[in-house]
C-alpha positions in Angstrom: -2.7 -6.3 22.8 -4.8 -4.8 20.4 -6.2 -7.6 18.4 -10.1 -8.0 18.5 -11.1 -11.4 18.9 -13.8 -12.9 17.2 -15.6 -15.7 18.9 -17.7 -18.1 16.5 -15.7 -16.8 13.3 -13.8 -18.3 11.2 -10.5 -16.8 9.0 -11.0 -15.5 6.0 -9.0 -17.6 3.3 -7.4 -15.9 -0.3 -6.6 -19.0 -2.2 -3.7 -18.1 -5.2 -2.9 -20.9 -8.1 0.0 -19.6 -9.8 1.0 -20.4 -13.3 3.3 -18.7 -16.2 1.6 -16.6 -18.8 -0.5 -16.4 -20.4 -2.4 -18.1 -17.5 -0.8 -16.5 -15.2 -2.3 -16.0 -11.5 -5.9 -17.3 -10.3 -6.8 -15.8 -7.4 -9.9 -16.9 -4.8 -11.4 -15.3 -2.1 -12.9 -17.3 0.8 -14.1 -15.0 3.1 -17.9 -15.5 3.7 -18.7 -15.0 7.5 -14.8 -14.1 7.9 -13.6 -12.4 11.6 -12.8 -9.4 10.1 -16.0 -9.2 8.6 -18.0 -10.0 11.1 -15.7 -7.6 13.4 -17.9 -5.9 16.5 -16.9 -2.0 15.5 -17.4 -1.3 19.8 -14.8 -4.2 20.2 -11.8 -1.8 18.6 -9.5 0.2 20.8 -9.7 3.6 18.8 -7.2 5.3 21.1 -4.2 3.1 19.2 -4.8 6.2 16.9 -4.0 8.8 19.2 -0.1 8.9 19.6 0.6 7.6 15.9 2.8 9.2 13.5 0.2 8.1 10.9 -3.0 5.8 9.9 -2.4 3.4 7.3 -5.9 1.9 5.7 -6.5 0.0 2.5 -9.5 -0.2 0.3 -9.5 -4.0 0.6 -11.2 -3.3 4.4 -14.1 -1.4 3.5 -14.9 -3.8 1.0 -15.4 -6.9 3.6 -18.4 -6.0 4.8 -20.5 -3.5 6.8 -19.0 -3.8 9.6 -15.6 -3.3 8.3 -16.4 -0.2 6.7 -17.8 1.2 10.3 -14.8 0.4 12.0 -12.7 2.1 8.9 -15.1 5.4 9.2 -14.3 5.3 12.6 -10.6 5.3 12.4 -11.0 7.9 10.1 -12.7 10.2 11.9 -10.4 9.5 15.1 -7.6 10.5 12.8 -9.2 13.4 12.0 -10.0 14.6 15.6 -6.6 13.7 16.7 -5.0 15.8 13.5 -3.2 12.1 12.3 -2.3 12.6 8.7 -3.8 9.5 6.5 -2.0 7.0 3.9 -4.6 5.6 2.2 -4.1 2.4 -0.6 -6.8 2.1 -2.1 -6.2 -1.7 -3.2 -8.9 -2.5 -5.4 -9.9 -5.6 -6.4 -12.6 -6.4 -9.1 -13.9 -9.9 -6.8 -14.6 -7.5 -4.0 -15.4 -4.0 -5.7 -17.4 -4.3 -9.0 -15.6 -2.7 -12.3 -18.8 0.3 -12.1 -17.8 1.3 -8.9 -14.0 1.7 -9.8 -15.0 3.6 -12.8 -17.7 6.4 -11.1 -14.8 7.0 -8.6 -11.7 7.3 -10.7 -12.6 7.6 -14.3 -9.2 8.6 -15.3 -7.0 8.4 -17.8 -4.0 9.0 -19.4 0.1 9.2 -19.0 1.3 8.4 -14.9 1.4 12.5 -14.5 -1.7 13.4 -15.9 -3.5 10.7 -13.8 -2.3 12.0 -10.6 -3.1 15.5 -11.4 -6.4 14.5 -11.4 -6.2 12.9 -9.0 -4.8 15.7 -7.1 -7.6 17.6 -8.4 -10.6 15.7 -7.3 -9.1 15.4 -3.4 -7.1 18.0 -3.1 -9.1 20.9 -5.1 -8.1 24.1 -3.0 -3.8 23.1 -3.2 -3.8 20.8 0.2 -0.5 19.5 0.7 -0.9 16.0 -0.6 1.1 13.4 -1.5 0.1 11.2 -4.2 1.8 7.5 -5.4 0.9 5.2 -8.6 2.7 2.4 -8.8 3.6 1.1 -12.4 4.7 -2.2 -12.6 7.7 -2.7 -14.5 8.4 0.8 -15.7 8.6 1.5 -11.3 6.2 4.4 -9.6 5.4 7.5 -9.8 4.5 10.2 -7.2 2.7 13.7 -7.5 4.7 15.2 -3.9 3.0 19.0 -3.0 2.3 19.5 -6.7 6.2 18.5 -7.9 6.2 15.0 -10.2 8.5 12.6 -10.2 9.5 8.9 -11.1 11.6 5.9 -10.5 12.5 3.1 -12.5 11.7 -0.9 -10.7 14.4 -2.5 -9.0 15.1 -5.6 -11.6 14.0 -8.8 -10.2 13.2 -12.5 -11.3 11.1 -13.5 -8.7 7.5 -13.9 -9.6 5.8 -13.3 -6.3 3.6 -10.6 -7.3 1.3 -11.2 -4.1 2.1 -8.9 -1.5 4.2 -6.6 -3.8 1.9 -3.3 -3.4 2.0 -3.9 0.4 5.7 -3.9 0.4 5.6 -1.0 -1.8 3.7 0.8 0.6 5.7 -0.3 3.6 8.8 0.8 1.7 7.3 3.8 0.7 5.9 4.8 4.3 9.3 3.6 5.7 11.7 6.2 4.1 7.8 9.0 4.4 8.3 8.5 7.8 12.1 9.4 8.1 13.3 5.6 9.0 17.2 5.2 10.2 18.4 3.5 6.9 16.6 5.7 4.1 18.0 8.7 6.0 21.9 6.7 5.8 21.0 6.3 1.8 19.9 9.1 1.2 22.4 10.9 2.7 24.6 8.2 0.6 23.4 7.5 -2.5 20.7 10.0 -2.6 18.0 7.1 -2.7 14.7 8.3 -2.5 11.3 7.3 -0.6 10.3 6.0 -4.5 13.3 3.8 -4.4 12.9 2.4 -1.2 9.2 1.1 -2.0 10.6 -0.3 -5.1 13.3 -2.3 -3.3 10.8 -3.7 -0.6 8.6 -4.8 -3.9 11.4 -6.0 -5.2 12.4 -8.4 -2.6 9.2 -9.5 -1.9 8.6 -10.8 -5.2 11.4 -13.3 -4.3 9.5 -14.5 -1.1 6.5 -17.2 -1.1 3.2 -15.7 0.4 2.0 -12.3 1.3 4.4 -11.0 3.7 7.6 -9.2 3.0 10.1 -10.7 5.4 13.2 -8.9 5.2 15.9 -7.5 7.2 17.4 -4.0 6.8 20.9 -5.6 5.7 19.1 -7.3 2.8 17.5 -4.0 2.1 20.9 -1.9 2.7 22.6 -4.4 0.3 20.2 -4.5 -2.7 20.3 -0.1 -2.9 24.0 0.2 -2.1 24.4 -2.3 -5.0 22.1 -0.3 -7.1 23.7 3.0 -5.7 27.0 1.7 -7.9 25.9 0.8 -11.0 23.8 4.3 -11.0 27.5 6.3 -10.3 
């Protein structure tokens, strides 16, 4: 019910040829003249916003045009009236961002911790209770949580669906944030934490074609109670 349609637009297209390394993944964008970017920012129903637990937005959005990025400010700033907290990923992409941009907005460098201290510094100078997540590949993620660091290893898997992986992450991640039924039962359990549970989600989706991480709470119950064990 809240889908904005676009009449006279087309969908935009990500095109992904996959191959082992050294090749490894091509990726192409299609999305000239795309709905999304093309999106009429009056057409959007801010009020969705208003009885949220939080606002989820991604970099990828403000990078699809002008019109994107209004309709991004304005969920922003609708957050921010309605005192919604904000999970940001920031997504980038070097086809859709240049490598100049990335650089004068992060600049940093270093171990996991020292990166999201400063991070931590540059958005949350006066202490604000932030919390801050870098995902590391195969060594897992890392999180900076009300100045307290932390890390967990990746979930091992041989699927080699790295598309959508973040985005699981993320889900994951927001899932157990958020207080969900089944990370409360594990944690309670197996003391699995929010880290964990992104990991899984990425996990999983790396063993399912395309971008979207269909899975089921069992499948998610099983994989951590079988970690759970070999960790006792």
């Amino acid at each position: 019910s809240h889908i904005a349609w676009m009449e006279n637009a087309r969908l935009g297209i990500l095109y992904s040829e996959e191959a082992p390394d050294p090749l490894g993944i091509q990726i192409y964008y299609d999305r000239a003249n795309s709905a999304c970017s093309l999106i009429d920012p009056a057409s959007v129903d801010l009020s969705v916003v208003d009885q949220a637990r939080i606002l989820h937005l991604t970099g990828i959005t403000a990078a699809l045009g002008q019109n994107a990025r209004k309709v991004f400010a304005q969920f922003l700033q609708r957050a921010q009236e309605k005192h919604i907290p904000l999970s940001f990923d920031v997504n980038y992409r070097a086809k859709l961002w240049s490598s100049h941009d990335a650089a004068e907005l992060w600049g940093l460098s270093g171990n996991p911790e020292t990166v999201l201290r400063q991070i931590a510094e540059r958005f949350a100078p006066h202490g604000e209770p932030k919390t801050i997540v870098l995902t590391l590949g195969s060594d897992g993620a890392a999180q900076l949580h009300h100045g307290v660091y932390s890390t967990e290893p990746a979930i091992p898997t041989i699927g080699t669906m790295r598309i959508g992986s973040g985005d699981a992450f993320a889900a994951g991640y927001l899932y157990a944030y958020l207080d969900g039924q089944l990370y409360r039962e594990l944690h309670a359990d197996s003391s699995i934490t929010a880290l964990t549970f992104g990991n899984a989600l990425a996990a999983l989706k790396r063993c399912i074609a395309g971008d979207i991480a269909i899975v089921t709470l069992d499948e998610v119950r099983a994989l951590l109670q079988r970690r759970a064990i070999r960790f006792r």
